[in-house]
DSSP file (Angstrom, degrees, kcal/mol; ACC not computed):
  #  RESIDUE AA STRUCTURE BP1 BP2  ACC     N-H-->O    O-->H-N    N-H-->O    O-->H-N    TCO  KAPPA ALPHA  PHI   PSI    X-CA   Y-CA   Z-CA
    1    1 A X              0   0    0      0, 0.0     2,-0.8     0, 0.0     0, 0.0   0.000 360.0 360.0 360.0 123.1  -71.1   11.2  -10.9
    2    2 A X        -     0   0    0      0, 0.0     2,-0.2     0, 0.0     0, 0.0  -0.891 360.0-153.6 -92.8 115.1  -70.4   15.0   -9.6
    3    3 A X        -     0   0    0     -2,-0.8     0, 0.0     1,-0.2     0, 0.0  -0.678  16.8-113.0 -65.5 139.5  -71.9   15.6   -6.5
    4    4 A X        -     0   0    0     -2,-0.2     4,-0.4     1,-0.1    -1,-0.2   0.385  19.4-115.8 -57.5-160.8  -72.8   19.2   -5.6
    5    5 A X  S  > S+     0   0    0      2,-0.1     4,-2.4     3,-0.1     5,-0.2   0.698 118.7  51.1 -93.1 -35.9  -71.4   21.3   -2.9
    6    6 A X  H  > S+     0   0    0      2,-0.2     4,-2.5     1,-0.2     5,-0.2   0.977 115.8  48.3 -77.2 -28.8  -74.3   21.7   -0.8
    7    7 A X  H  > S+     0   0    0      1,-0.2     4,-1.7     2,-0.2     5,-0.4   0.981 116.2  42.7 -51.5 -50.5  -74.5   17.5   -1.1
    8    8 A X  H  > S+     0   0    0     -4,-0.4     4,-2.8     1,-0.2    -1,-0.2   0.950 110.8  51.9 -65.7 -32.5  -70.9   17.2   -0.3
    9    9 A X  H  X S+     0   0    0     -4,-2.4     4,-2.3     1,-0.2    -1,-0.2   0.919 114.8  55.5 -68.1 -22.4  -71.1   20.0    2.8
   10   10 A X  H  X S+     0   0    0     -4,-2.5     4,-1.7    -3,-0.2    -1,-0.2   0.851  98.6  50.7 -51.2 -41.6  -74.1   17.5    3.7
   11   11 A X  H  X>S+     0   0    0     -4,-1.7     5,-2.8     2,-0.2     4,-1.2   0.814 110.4  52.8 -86.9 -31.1  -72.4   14.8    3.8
   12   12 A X  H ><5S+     0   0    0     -4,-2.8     3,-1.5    -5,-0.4    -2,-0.2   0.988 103.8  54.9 -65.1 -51.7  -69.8   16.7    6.3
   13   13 A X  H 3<5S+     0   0    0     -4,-2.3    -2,-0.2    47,-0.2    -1,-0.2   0.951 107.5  55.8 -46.4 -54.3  -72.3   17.9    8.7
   14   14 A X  H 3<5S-     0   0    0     -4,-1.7    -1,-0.2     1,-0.1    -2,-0.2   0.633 120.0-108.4 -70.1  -8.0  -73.1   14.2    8.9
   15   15 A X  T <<5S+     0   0    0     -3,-1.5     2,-0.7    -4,-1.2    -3,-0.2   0.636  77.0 130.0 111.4  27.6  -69.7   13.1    9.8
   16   16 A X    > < -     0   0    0     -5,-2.8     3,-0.9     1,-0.1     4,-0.3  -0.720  42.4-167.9-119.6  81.7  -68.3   11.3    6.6
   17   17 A X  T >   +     0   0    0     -2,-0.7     3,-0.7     1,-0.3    -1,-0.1   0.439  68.5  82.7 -37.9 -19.0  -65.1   13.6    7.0
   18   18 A X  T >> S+     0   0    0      1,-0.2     3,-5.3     2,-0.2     4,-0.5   0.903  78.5  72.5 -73.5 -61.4  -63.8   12.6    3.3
   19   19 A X  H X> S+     0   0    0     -3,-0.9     3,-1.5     1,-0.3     4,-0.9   0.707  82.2  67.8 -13.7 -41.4  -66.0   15.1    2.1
   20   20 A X  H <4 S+     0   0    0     -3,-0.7    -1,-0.3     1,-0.3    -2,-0.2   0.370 101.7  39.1 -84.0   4.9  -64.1   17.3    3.1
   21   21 A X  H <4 S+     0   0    0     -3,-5.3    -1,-0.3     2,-0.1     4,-0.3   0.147 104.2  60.6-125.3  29.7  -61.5   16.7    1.0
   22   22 A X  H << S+     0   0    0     -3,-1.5     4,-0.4    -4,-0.5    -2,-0.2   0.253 111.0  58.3-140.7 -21.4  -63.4   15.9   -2.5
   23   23 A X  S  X>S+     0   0    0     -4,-0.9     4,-2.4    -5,-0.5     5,-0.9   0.693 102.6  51.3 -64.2 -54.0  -64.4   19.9   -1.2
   24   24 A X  H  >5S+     0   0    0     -5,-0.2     4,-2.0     1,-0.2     5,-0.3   0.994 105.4  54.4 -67.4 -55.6  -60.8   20.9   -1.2
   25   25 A X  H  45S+     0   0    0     -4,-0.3     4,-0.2     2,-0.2    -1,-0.2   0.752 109.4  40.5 -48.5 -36.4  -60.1   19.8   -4.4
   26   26 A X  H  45S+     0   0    0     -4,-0.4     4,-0.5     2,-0.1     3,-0.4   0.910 130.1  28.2 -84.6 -65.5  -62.7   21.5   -6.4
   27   27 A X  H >X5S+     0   0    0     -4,-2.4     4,-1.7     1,-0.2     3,-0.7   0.874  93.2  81.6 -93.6 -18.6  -62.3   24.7   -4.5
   28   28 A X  H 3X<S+     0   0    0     -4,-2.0     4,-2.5    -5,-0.9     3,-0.3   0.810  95.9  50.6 -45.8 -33.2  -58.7   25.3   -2.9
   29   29 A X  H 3> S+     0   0    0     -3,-0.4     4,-1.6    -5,-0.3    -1,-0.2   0.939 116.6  43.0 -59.3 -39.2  -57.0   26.7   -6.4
   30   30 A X  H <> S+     0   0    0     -3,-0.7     4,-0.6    -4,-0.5    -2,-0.2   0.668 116.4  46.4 -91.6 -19.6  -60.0   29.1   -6.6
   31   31 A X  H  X S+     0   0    0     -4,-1.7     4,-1.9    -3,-0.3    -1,-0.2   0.907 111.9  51.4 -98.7 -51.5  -59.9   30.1   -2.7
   32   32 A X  H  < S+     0   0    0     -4,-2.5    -2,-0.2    -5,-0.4    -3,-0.1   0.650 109.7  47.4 -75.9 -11.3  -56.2   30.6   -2.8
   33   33 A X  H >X S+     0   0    0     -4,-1.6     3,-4.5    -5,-0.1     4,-0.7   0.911 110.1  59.5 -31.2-101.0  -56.2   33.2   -6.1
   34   34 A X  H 3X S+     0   0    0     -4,-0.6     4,-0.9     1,-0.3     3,-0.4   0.415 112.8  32.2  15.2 -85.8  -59.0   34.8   -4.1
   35   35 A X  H 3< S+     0   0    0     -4,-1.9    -1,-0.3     1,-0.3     4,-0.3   0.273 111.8  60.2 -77.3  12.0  -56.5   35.5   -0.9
   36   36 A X  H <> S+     0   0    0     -3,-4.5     4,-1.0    -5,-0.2    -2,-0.3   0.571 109.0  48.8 -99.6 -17.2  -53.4   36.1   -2.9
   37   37 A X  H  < S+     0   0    0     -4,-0.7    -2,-0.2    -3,-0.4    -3,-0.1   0.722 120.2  31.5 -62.9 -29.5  -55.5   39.0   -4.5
   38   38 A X  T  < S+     0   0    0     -4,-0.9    -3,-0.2    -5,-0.3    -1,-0.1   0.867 131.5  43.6-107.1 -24.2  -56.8   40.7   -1.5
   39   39 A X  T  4 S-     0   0    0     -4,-0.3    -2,-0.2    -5,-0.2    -3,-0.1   0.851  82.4-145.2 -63.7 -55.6  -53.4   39.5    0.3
   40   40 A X     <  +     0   0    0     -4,-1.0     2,-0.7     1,-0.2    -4,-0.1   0.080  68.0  97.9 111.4 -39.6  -50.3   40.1   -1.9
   41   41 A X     >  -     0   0    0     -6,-0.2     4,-2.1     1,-0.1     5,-0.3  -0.687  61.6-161.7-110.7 127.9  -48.9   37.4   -0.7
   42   42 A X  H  > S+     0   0    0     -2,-0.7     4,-2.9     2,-0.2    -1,-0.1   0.972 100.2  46.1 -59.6 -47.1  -48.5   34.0   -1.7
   43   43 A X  H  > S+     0   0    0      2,-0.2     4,-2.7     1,-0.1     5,-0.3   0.985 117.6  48.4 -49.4 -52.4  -47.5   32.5    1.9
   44   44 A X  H  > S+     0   0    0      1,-0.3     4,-2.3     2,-0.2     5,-0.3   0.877 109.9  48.4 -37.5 -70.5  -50.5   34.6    3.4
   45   45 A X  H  X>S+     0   0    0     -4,-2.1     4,-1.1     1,-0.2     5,-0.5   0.859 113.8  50.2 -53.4 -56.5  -52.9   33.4    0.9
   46   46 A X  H  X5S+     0   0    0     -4,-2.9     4,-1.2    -5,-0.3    -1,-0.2   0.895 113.5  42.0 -47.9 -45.6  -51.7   29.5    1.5
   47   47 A X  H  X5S+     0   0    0     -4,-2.7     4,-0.7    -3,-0.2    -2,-0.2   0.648 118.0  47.9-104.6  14.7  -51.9   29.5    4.9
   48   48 A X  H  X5S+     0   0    0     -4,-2.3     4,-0.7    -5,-0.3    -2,-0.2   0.441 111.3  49.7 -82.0  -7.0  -55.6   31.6    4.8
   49   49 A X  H  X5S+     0   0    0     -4,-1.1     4,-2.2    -5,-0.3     5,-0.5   0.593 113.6  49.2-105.4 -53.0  -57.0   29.4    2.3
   50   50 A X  H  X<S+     0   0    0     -4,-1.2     4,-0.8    -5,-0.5    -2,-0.2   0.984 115.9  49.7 -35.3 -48.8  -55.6   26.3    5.0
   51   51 A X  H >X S+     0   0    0     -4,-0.7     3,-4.5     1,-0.3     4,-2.1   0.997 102.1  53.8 -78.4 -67.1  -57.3   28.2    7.3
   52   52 A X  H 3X S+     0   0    0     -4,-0.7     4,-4.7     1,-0.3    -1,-0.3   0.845 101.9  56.2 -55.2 -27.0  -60.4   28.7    5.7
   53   53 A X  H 3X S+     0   0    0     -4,-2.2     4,-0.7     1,-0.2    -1,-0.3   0.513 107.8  56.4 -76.2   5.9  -61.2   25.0    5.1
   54   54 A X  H <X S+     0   0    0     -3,-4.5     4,-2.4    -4,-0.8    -2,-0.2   0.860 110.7  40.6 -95.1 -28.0  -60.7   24.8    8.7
   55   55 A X  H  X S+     0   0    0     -4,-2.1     4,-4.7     2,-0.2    -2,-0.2   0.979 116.7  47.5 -31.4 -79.6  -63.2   27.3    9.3
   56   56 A X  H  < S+     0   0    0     -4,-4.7     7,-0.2    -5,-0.4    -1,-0.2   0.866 115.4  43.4 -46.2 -36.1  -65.3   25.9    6.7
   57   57 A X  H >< S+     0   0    0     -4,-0.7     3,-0.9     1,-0.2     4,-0.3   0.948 116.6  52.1 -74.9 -41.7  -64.8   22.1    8.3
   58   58 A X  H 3< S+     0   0    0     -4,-2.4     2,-0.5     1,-0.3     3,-0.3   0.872 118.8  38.1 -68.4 -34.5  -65.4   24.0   12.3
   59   59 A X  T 3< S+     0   0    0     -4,-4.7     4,-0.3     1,-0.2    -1,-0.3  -0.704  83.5 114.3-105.7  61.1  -68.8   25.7   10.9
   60   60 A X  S <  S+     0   0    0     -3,-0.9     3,-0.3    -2,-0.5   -47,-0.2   0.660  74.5  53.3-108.5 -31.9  -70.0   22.6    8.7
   61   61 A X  S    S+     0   0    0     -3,-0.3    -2,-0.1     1,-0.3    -3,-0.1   0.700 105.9  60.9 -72.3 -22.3  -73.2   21.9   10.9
   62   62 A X  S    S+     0   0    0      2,-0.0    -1,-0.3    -4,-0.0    -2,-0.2   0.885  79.7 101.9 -88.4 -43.9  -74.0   25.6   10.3
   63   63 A X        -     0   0    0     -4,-0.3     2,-1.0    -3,-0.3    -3,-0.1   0.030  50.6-164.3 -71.2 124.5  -74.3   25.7    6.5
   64   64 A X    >   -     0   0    0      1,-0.1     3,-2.6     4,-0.0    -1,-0.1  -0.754  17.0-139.1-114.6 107.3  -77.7   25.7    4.8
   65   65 A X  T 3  S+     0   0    0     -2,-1.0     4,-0.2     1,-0.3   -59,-0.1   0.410  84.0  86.5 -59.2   6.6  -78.1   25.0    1.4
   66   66 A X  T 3  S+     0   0    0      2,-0.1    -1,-0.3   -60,-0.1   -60,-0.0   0.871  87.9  62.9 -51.0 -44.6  -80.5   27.4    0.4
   67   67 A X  S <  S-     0   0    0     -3,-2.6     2,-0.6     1,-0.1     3,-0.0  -0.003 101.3 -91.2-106.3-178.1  -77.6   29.8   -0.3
   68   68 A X     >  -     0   0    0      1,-0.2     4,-2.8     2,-0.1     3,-0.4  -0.790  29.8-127.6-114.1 154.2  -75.1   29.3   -2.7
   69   69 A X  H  > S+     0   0    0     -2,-0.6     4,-1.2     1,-0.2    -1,-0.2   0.760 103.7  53.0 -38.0 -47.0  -71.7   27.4   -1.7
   70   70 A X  H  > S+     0   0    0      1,-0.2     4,-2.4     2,-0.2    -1,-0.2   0.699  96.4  56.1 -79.4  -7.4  -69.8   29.6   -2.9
   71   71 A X  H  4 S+     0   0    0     -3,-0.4     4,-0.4     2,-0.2     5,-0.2   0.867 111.5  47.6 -48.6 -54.6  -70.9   32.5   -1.4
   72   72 A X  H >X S+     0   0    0     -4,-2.8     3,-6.1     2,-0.2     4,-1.3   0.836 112.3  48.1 -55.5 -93.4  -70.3   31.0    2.1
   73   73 A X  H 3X S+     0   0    0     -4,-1.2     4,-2.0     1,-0.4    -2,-0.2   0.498 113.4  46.5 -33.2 -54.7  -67.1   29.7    1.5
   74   74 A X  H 3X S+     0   0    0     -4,-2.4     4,-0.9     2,-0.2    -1,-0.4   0.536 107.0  61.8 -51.9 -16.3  -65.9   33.0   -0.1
   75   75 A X  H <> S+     0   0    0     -3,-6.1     4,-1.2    -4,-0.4    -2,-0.2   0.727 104.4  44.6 -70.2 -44.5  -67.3   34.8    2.8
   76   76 A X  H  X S+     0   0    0     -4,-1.3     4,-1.9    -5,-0.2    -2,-0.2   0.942 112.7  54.2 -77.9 -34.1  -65.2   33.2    5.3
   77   77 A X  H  X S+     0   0    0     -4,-2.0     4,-0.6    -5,-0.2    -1,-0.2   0.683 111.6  45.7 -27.3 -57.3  -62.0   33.7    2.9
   78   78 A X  H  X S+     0   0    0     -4,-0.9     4,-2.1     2,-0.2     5,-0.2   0.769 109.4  51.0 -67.6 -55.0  -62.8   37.1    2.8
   79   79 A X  H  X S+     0   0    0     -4,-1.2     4,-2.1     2,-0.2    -2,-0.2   0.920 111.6  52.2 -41.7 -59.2  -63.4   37.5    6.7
   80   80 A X  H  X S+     0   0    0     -4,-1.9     4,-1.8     1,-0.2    -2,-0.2   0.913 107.7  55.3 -52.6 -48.7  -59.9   35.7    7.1
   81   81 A X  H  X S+     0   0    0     -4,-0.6     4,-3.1     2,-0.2    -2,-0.2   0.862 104.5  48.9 -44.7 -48.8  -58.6   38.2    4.8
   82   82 A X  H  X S+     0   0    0     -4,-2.1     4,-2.2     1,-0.2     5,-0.2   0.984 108.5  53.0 -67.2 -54.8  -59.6   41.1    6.6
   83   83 A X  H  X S+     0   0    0     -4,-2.1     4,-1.2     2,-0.2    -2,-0.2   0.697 102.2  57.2 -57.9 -21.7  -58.4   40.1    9.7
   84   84 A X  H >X S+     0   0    0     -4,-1.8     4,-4.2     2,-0.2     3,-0.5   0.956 111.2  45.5 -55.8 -66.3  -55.1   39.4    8.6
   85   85 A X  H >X S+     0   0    0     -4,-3.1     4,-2.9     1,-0.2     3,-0.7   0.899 100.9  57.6 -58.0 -50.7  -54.8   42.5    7.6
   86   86 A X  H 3X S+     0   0    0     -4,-2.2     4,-1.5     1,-0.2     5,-0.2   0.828 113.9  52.6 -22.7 -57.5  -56.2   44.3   10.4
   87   87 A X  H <X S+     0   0    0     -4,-1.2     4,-2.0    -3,-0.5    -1,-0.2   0.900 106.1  47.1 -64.2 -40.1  -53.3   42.4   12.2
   88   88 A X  H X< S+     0   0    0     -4,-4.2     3,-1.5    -3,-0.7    -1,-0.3   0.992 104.4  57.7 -67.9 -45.7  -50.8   43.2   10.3
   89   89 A X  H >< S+     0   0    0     -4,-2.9     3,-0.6    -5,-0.3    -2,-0.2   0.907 117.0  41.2 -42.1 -53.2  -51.7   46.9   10.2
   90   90 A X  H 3< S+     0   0    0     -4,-1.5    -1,-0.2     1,-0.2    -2,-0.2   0.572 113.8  53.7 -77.5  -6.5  -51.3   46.6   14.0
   91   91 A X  T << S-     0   0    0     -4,-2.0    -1,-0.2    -3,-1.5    -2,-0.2  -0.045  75.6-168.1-116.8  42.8  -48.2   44.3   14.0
   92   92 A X    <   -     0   0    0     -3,-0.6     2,-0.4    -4,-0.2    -3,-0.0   0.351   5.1-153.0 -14.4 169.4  -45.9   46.0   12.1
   93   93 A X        +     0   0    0      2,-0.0     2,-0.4     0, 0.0    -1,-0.1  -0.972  14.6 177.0-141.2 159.1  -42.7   43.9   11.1
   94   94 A X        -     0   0    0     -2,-0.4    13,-0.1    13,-0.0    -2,-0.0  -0.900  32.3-112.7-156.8 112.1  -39.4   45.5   10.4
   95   95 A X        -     0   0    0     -2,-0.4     3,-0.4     1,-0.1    -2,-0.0  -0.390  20.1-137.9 -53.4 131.4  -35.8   43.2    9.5
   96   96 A X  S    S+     0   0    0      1,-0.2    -1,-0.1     9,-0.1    11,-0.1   0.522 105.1  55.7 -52.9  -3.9  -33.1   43.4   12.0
   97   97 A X  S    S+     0   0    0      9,-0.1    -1,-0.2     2,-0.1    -2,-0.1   0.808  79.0 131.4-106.7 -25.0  -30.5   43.7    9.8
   98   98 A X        -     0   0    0     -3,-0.4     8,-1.4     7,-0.1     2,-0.3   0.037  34.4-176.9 -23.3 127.3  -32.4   47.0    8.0
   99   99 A X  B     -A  105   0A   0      6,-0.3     6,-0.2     7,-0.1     3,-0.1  -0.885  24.0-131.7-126.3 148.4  -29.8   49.7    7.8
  100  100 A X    >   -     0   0    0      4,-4.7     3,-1.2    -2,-0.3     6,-0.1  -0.338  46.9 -86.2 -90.8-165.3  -30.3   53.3    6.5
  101  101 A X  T 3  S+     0   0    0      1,-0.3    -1,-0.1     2,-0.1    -2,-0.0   0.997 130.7  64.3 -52.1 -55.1  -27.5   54.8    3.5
  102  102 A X  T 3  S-     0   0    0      1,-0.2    -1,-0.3    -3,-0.1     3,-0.1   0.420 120.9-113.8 -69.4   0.5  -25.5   55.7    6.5
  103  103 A X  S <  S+     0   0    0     -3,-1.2     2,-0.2     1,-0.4    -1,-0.2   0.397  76.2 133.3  92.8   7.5  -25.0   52.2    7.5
  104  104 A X        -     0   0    0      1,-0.1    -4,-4.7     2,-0.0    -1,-0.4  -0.530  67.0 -95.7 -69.9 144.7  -27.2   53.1   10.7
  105  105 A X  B     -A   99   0A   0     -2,-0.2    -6,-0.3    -6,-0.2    -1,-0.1  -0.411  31.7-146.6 -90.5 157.7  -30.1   50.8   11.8
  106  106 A X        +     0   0    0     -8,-1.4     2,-0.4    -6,-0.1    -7,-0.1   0.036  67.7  73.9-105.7  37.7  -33.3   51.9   10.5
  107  107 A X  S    S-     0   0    0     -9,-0.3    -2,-0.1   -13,-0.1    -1,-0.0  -0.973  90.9 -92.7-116.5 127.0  -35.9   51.1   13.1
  108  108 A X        -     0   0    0     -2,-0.4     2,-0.4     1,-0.1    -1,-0.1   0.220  30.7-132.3  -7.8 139.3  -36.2   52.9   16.2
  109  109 A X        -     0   0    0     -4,-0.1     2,-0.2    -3,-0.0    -1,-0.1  -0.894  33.8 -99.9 -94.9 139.2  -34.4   51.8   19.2
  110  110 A X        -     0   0    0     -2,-0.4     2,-1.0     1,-0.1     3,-0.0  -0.403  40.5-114.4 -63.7 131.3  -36.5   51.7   22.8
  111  111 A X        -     0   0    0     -2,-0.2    -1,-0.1     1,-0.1     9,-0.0  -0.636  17.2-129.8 -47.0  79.4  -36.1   54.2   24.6
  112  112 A X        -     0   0    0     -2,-1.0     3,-0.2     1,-0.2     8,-0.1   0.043   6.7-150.2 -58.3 140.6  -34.3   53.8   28.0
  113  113 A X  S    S+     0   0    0      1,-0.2    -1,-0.2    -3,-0.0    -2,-0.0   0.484  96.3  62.2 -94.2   1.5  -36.4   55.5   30.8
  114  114 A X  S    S+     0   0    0      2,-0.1     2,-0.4     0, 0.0    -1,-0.2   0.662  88.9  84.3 -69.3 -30.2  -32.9   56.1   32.7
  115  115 A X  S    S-     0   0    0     -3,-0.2     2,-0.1     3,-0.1     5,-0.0  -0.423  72.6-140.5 -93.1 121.1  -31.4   58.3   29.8
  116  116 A X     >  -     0   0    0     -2,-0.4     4,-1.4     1,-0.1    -2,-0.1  -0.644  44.6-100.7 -71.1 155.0  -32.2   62.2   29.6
  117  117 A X  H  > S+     0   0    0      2,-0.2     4,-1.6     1,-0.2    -1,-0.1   0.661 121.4  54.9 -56.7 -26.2  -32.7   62.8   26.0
  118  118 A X  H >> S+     0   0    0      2,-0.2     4,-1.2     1,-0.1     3,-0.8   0.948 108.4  51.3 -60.5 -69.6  -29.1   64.3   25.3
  119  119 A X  H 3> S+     0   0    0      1,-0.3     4,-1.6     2,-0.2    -2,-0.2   0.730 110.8  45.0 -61.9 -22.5  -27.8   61.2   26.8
  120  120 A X  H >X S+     0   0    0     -4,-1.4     4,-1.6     2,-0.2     3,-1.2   0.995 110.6  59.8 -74.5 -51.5  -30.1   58.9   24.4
  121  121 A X  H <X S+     0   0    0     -4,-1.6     4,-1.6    -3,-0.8    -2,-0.2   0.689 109.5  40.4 -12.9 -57.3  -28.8   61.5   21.5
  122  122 A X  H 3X S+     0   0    0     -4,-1.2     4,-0.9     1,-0.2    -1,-0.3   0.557 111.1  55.2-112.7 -16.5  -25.0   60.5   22.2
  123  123 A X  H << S+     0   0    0     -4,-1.6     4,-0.4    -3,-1.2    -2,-0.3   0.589 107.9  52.4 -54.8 -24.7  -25.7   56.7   22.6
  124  124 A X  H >X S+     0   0    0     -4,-1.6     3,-4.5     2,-0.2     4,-1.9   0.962 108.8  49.8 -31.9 -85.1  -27.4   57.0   19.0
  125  125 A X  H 3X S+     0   0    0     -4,-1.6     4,-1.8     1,-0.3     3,-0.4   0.805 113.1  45.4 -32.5 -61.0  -24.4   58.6   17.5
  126  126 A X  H 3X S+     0   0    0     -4,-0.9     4,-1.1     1,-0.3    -1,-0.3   0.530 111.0  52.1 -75.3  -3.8  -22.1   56.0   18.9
  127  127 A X  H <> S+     0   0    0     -3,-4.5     4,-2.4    -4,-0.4    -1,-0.3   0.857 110.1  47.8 -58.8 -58.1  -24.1   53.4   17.9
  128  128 A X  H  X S+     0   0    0     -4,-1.9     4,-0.9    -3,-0.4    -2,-0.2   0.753 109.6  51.5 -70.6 -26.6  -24.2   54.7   14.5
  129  129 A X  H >X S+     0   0    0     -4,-1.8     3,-1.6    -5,-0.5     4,-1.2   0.990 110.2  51.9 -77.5 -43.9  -20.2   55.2   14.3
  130  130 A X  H 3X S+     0   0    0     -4,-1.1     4,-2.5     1,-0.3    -2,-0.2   0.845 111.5  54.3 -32.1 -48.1  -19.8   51.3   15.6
  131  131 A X  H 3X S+     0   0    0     -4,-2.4     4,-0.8     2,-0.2    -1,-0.3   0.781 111.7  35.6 -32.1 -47.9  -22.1   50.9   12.8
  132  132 A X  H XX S+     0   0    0     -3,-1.6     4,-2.0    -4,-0.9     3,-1.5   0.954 115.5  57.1-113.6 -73.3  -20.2   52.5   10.5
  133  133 A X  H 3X S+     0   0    0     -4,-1.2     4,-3.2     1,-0.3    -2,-0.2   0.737 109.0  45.9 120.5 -81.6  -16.9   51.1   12.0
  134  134 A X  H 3< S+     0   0    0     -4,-2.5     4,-0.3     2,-0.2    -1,-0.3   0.605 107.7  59.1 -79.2 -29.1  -17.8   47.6   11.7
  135  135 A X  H XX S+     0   0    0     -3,-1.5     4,-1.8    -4,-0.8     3,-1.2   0.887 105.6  50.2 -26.6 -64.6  -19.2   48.2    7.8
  136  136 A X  H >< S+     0   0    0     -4,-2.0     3,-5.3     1,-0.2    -2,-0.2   0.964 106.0  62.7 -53.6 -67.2  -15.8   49.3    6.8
  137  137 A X  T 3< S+     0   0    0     -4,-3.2    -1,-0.2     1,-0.3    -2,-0.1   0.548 104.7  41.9  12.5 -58.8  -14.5   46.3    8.4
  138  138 A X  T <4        0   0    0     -3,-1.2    -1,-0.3     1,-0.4    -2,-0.2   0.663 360.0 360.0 -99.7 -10.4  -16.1   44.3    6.5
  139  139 A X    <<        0   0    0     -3,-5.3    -1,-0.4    -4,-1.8    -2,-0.2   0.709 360.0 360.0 -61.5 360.0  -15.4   46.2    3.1
């Protein structure tokens, strides 16, 4: 016998916690597509589709079965989605080991708030010959 969604999301609002995994099964392939499409990314998408049946399981008293399951569920998916990105947009990430041709690091160094800008100018450089120094090395 297949039980619906809104029966199984019923049976979670009432506290038979199983549901929740007879839920997962039917939809987790189809929610983690879903966020590797608006994502890119396969890790992302894995742990945002994780995420969203925690969502779905923290909001389970909230669902009303007028509407259709998947609509919710994909709503919340989507929601997560956004908000990753929005974070990411604001949290850039950058490798430590990036290097430009010139063997020079390519992300910015902070700025010391001791150093006149010449003097940051000529700690660059000599950064960049060490760089360069310690490349050959290794050639």
């Amino acid at each position: 016998m297949d039980v619906s969604d809104s029966e199984l999301m019923s049976r979670l609002a009432a506290g038979e916690d199983p549901a929740l995994n007879a839920i997962m099964s039917r939809w987790s392939g189809r929610v983690s597509s879903f966020l590797f499409r608006m994502t890119g990314s396969r890790e992302a998408a894995a742990d945002l589709a994780q995420e969203t049946f925690v969502k779905l399981y923290q909001a389970r008293a909230r669902y009303r079965p007028q509407g259709n399951f998947s609509t919710w569920l994909f709503a919340i998916a989507a929601n997560l989605a956004r908000n990753h990105s929005r974070w990411k947009s604001r949290h850039p990430t950058v490798s430590l080991d990036a290097t430009d041709a010139d063997g020079a690091q390519s992300f910015p160094e902070p700025a010391d708030p001791n150093q006149t800008p010449g003097e940051s100018a000529i700690a660059r450089e000599k950064s960049a010959a060490v760089n360069r120094a310690i490349l050959a090395l290794a050639a």
